[in-house]
N, C-alpha and C positions, 0 to 999 in steps of 0.2 A: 350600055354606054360604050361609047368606042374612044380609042385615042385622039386626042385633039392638038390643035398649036396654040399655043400661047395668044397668038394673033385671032384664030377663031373663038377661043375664051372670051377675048375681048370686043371683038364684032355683037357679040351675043349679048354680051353685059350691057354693051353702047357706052362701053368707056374706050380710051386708048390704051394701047399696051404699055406704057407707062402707068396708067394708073394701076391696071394689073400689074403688072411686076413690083409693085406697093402694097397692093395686096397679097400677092406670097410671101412678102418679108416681114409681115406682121410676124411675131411670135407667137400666135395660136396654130397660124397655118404653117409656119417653120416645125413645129411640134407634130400636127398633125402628116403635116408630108414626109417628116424625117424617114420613116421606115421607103419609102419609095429609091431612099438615096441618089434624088435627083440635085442635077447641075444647072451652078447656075444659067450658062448660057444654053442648054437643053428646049429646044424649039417643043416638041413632040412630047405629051402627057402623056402616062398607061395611063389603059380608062378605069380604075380605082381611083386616081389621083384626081382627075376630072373630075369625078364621081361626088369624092368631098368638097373640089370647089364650085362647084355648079349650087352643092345640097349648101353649105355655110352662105354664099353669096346670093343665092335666090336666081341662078342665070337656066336658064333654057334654052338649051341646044337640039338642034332636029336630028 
């Protein structure tokens, strides 16, 4: 898995990036990303962090 945008997250899911950005602020996935110690306005995923929202959200990226 390689790093992604927040915006290619969301192309793939076929939501907006709003609704993503709804979805990293749940509390599972605030827990889950903690160790990444990513920002909020942080365009650019490591691909670990991808990694978990892709595997929690069901999204499939090529």
């Amino acid at each position: 898995m390689n790093s992604k945008s927040k915006s290619e997250l969301a192309k793939a899911a076929g939501v907006s990036r709003r609704t993503l950005y709804a979805w990293l602020q749940t509390p599972y996935m605030q827990k889950k990303l903690e160790p990444f110690q990513l920002r909020k306005r942080q365009h650019i995923l490591p691909p670990e962090a991808v990694k978990i929202i892709c595997e929690h959200y069901v999204i499939e990226v090529d």
